[in-house]
C-alpha positions as a printed Julia matrix, in Angstrom:
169×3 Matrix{Float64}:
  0.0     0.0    0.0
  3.0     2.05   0.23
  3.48    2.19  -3.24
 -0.58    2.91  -3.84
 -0.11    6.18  -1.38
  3.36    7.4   -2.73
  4.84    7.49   0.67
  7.2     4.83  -0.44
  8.33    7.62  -3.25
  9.25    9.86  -0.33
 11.32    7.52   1.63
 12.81    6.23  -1.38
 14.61   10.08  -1.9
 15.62   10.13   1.6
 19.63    9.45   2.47
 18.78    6.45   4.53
 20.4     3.12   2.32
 18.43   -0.06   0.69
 20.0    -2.47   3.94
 18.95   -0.11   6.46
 15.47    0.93   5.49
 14.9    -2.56   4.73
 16.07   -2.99   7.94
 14.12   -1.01   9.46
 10.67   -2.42   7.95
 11.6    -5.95   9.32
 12.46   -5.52  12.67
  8.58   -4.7   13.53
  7.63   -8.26  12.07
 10.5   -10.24  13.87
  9.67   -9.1   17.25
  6.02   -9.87  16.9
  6.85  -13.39  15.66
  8.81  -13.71  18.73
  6.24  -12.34  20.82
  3.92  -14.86  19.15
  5.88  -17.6   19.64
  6.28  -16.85  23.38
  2.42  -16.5   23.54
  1.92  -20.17  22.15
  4.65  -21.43  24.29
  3.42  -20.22  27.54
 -0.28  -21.1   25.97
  0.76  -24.76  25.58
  2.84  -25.06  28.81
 -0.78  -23.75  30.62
 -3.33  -24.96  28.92
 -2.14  -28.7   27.74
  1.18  -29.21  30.18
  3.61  -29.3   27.01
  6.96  -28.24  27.84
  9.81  -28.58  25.49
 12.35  -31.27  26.45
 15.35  -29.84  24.67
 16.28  -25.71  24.79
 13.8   -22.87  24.76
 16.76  -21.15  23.66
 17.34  -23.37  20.72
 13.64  -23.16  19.93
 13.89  -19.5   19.56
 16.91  -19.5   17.91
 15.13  -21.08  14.92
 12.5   -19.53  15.19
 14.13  -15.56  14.42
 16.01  -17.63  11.94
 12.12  -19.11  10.32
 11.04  -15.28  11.21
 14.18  -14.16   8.86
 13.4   -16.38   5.89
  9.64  -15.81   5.69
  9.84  -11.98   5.44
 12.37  -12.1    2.96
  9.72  -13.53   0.78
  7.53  -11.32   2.15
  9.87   -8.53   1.04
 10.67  -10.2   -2.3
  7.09  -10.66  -3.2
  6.23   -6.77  -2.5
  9.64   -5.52  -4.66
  7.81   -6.94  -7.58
  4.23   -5.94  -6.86
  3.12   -2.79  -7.82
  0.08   -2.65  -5.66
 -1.98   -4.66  -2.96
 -3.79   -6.63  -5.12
 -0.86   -8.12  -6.59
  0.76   -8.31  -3.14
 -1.72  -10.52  -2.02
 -0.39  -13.63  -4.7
  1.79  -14.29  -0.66
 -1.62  -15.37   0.69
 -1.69  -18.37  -1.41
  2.07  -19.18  -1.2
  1.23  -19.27   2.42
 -1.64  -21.81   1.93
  0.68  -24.41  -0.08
  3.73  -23.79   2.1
  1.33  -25.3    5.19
 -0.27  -27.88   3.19
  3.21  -28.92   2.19
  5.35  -28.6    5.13
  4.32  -31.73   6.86
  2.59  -30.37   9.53
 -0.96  -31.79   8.58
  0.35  -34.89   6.4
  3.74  -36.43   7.01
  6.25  -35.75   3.93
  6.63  -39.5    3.63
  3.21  -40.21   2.7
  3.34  -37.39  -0.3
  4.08  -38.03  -3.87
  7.53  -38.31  -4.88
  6.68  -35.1   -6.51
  5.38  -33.35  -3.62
  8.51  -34.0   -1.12
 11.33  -33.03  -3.9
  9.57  -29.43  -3.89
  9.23  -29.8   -0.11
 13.18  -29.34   0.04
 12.61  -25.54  -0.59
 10.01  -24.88   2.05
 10.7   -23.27   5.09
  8.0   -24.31   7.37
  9.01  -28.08   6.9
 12.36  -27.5    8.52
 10.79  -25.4   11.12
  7.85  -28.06  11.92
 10.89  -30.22  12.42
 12.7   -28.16  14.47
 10.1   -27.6   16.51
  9.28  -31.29  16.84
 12.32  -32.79  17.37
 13.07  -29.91  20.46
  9.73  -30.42  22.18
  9.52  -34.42  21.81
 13.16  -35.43  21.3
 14.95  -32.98  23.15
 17.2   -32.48  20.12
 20.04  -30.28  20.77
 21.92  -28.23  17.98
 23.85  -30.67  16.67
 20.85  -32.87  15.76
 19.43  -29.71  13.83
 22.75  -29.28  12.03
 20.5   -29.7    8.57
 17.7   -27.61   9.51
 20.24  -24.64  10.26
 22.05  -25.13   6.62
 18.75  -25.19   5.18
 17.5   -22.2    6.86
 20.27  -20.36   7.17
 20.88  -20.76   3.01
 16.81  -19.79   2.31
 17.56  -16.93   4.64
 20.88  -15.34   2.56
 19.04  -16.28  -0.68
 16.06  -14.49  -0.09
 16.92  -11.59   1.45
 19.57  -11.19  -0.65
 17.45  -11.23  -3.33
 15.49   -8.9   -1.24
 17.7    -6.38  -0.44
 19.24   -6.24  -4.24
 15.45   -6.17  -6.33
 14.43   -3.13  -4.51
 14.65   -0.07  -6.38
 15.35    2.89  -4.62
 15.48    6.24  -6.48
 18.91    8.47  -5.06
């Protein structure tokens, strides 16, 4: 909507550099993840008894890490929309990404198809993540792949990010 309203014009002639007000957008969305996250942590450990057996730590570590990937897309997907409507295409990446992650239907079970494109999702290393800390007690070194997986989506995408957008000097 920035773009609809023109205010993004006016902070694209400002001083301020692509990193930073990129920046600067995300920080907003990775604390309320977190704060999220911390919600349906202390929701579970209240309501149903479930406590983690590994980290919290390690948990959240993933979890900015998840926070960092998705909003790269996020910020991918709005360099190359040129308004809302458009923008909105992320709603139904969203859907597939959950129907695909594993978190309603185990990857195993899916076409052969269905878990090669699986190996770009997110959420599915995530899920796992979050599984293998609350059930296994997994430390860091059993999430070894999840991390070079994440950590790789992460660089890609904001990378991408930060390079696509076009901002007027």
């Amino acid at each position: 909507s920035e773009k609809e309203f023109g205010t993004i014009e006016q902070i694209n002639v400002t001083p301020v550099s692509k990193f930073t007000f990129i920046l600067a957008k995300l920080i907003p969305y990775w604390i309320a993840g977190i704060l999220i996250l911390t919600i349906g942590i202390i929701l579970a450990w209240l309501v149903y008894g479930l406590v983690p057996a590994g980290h919290l730590w390690l948990l959240y570590f993933f979890a900015l890490l998840f926070i960092i990937v998705i909003s790269g897309m996020g910020l991918v997907v709005s360099n190359y929309s040129q308004t809302m409507q458009q923008a909105i295409v992320m709603f139904f990446f969203v859907i597939i990404i959950m129907l695909m992650s594993g978190l309603f239907t185990p990857i195993n079970s899916m076409p052969e198809w269905a878990q090669t494109i699986t190996i770009a999702n997110p959420l599915k290393y995530f899920i796992q993540v979050t599984r293998m800390v609350y059930l296994k007690g997994s430390g860091f070194s059993d999430l070894i792949m999840q991390f070079i997986a994440l950590f790789l989506m992460a660089i890609a995408l904001n990378g991408w990010a930060v390079f696509s957008y076009k901002k007027n000097s």
